[in-house]
C-alpha positions as CSV (number, residue, x, y, z in Angstrom):
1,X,17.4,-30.3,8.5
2,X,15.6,-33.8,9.3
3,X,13.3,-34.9,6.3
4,X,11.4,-35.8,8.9
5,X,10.9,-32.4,10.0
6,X,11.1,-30.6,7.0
7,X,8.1,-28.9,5.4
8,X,7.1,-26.9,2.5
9,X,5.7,-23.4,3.5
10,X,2.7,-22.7,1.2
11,X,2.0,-19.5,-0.4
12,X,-1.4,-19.4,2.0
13,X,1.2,-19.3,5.0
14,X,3.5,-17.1,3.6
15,X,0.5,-14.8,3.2
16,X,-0.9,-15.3,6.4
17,X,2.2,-14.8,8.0
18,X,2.7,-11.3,6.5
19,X,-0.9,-10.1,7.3
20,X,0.2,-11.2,10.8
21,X,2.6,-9.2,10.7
22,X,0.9,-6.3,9.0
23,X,-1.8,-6.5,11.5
24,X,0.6,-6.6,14.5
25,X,2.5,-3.7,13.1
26,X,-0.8,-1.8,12.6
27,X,-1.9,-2.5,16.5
28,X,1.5,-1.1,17.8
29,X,1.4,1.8,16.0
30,X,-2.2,2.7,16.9
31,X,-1.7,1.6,20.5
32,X,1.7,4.6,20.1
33,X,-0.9,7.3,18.6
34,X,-2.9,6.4,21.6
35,X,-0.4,6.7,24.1
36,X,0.9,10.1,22.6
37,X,-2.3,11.7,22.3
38,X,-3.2,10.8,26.0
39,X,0.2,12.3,27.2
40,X,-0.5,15.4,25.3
41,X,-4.0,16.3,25.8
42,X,-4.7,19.3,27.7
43,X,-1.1,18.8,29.3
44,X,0.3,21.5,27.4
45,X,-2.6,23.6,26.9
46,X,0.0,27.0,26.6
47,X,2.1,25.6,23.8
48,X,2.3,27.5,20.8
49,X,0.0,26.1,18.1
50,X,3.2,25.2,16.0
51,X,3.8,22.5,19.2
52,X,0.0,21.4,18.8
53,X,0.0,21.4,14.8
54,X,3.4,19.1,14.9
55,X,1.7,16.6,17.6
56,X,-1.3,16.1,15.2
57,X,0.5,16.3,11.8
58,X,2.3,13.4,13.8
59,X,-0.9,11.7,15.0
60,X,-2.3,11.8,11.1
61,X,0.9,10.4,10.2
62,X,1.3,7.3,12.2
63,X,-2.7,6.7,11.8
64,X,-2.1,7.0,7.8
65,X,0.9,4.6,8.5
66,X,-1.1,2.0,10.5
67,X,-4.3,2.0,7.8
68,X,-1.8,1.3,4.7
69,X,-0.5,-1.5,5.9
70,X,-3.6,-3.6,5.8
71,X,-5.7,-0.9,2.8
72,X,-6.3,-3.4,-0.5
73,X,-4.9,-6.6,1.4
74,X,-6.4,-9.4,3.0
């Protein structure tokens, strides 16, 4: 690379960078537990509850997911 162009990544950006991507990472997945719990409310309203308890075990799980990736971090 150039010296020109070169630069030394500080250990600010490199933290910035990864609660960027912790952040991003955190809206996807609560933007899928949206999306799954809108295409299964009252949809299948006759499923067995095992069907029902599996969709919100599932919901729980990526919401758990989504809040450790930013719990205790800046």
């Amino acid at each position: 690379m150039n010296d020109r162009h070169s630069f030394e990544m500080t250990d600010e950006m490199q933290q910035a960078m990864e609660t960027a991507k912790r952040q991003g990472l955190q809206k996807d997945l609560r933007a899928l537990a949206a999306s799954i719990r809108v295409a299964a409310e009252g949809r299948y309203d006759d499923a067995d509850t095992g069907w029902r308890s599996g969709v919100e075990w599932t919901l729980l799980w990526i919401e758990n997911t989504a809040s450790q990736l930013t719990d205790g971090r800046p």
